[in-house]
C-alpha positions as CSV (number, residue, x, y, z in Angstrom):
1,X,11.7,-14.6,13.5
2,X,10.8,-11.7,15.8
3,X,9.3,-12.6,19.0
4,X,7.0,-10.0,20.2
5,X,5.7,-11.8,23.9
6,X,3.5,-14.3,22.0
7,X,4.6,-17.2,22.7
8,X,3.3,-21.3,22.4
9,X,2.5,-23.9,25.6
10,X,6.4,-24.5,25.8
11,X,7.3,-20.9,26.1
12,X,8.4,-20.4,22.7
13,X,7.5,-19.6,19.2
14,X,8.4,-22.8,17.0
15,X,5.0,-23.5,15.9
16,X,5.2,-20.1,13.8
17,X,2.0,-19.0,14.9
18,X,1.6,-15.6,15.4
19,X,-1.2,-13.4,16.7
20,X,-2.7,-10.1,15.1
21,X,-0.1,-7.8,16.4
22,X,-2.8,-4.4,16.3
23,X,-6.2,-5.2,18.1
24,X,-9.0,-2.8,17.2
25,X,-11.1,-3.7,20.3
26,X,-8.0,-2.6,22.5
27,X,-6.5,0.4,20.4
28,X,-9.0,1.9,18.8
29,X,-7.2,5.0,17.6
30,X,-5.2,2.7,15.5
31,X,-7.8,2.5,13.0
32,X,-9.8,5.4,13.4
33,X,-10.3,7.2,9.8
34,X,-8.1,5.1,8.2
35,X,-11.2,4.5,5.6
36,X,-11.1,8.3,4.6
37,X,-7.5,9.0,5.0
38,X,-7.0,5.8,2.4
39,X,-9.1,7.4,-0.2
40,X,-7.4,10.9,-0.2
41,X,-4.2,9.0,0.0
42,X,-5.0,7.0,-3.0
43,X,-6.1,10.6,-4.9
44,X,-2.7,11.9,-4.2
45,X,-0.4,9.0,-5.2
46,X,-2.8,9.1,-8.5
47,X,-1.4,12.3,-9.1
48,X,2.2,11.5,-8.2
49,X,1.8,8.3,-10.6
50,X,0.5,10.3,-13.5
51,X,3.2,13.5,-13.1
52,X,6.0,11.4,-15.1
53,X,3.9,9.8,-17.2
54,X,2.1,13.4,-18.5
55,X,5.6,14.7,-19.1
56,X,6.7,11.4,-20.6
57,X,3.5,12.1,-23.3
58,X,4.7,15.2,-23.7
59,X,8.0,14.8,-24.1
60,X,7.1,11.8,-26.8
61,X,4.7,14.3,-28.7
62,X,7.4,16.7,-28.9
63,X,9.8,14.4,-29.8
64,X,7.0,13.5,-32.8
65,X,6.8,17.0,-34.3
66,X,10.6,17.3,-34.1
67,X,11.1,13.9,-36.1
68,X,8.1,15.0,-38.8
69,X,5.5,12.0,-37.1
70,X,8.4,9.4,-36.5
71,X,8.5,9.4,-32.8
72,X,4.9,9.3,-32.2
73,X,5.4,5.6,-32.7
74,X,7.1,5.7,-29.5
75,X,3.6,6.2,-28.2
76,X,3.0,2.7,-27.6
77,X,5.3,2.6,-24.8
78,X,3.4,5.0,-22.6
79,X,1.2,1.4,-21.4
80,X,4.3,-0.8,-20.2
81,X,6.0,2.2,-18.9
82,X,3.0,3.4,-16.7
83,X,2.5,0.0,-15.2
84,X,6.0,-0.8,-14.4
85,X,6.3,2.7,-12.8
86,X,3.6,2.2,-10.6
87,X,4.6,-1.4,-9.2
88,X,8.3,0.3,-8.9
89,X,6.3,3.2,-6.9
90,X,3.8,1.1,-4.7
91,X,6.7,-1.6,-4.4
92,X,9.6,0.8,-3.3
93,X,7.4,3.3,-1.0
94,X,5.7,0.0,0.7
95,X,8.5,-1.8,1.3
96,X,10.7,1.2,2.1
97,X,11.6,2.8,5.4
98,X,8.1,4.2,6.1
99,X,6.2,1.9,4.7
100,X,4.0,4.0,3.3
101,X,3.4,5.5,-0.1
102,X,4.0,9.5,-0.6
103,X,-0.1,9.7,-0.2
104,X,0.0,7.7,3.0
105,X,2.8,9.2,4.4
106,X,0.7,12.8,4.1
107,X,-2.4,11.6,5.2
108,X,-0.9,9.7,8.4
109,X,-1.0,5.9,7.7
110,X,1.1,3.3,7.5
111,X,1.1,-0.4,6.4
112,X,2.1,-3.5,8.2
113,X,2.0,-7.1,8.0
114,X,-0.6,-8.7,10.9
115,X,2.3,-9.8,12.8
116,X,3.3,-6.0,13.2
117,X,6.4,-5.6,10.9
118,X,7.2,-3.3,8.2
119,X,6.6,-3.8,4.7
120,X,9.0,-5.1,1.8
121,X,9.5,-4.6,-1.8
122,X,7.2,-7.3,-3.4
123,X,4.6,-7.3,-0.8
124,X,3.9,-3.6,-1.7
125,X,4.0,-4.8,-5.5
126,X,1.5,-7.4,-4.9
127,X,-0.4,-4.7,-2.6
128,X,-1.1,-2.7,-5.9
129,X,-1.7,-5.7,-8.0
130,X,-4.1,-7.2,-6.0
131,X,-6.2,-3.9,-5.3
132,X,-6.5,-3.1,-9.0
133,X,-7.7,-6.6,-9.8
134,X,-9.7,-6.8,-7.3
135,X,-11.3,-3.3,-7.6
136,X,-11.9,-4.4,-11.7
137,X,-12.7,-8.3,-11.2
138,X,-15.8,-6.9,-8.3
139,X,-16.1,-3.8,-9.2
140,X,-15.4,-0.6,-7.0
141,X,-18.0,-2.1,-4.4
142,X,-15.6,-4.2,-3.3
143,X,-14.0,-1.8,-1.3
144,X,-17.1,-1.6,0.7
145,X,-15.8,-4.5,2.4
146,X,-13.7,-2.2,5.0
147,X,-16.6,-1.0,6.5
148,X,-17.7,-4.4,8.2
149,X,-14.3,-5.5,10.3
150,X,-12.7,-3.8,12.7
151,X,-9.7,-3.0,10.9
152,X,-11.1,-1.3,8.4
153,X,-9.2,-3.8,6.2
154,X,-9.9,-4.1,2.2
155,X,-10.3,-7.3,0.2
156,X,-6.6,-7.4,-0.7
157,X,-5.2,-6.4,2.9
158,X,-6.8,-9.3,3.9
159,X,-5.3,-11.9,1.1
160,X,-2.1,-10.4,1.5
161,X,-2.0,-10.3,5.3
162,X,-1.4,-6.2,6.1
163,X,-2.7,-3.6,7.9
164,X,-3.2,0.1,7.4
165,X,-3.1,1.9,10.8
166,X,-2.8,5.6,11.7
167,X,1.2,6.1,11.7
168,X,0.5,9.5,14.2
169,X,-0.7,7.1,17.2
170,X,1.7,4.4,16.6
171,X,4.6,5.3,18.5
172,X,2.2,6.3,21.5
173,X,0.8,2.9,21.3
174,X,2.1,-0.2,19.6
175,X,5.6,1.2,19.8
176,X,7.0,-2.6,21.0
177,X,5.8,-3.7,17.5
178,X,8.1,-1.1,15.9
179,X,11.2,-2.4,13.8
């Protein structure tokens, strides 16, 4: 367990307790457009999910003309293959070195748990899950939900315990949180 200066009464950390690592009443520019940069980050990882799985349609209708109809029965594989791609994709980009997905990684953002360390595999799996189930269980409105707290955190942030924050001012400002 990382100690980042929070400590208990005795001076140490063995009650497991720890604070919110990014405060958006003392660093500001931590969460500062993250709303907006979210959204075109979303639009462009929508278009990095859907680049494999076009050509994989393609490639399937192809492979149906060249086998007289017989591999358009392939077809029904296009379902399971999209959704295991993406939860590969949000799991592997969350939980990798930046944690940050190709779209948050252009538009500046990063994710990290509330405690102020990086993301891992199944925690950006579960980031992906929950938003989609979230986003069809409430509908879209639901996401209106990161305009009332300070961290401009979503439904599913909040249940899962991250943060998005603005990578660019990170290293100027949290850079003891850094792993």
């Amino acid at each position: 367990m990382t100690d980042y200066g929070f400590s208990n009464a005795r001076g140490d950390n063995s009650d497991g307790f720890r604070p919110h690592a990014f405060d958006p009443w003392m660093q500001p520019e931590l969460f500062r457009g993250v709303l907006t940069r979210r959204f075109f980050a979303f639009l462009i990882d929508l278009v990095v999910l859907s680049i494999p799985v076009i050509l994989g349609v393609i490639f399937i209708a192809m492979f149906g003309i060249v086998t007289l109809g017989l591999g358009w029965a392939l077809f029904w594989l296009v379902s399971p293959a999209s959704l295991i791609w993406a939860l590969v994709y949000y799991g592997a980009s969350l939980g990798g070195p930046h944690s940050a997905t190709i779209g948050m990684r252009v538009m500046g953002l990063e994710m990290r748990t509330w405690y102020g360390e990086p993301g891992y595999f199944v925690l950006g799996a579960m980031h992906a899950i929950l938003f989609w189930v979230s986003v069809s269980v409430f509908t879209p409105l639901i996401l209106l939900i990161g305009l009332f707290n300070g961290r401009r955190r979503l439904l599913h942030d909040m249940l899962l315990g991250t943060v998005i924050i603005n990578n660019s001012v990170l290293a100027a400002v949290a850079e003891p949180y850094r792993t």
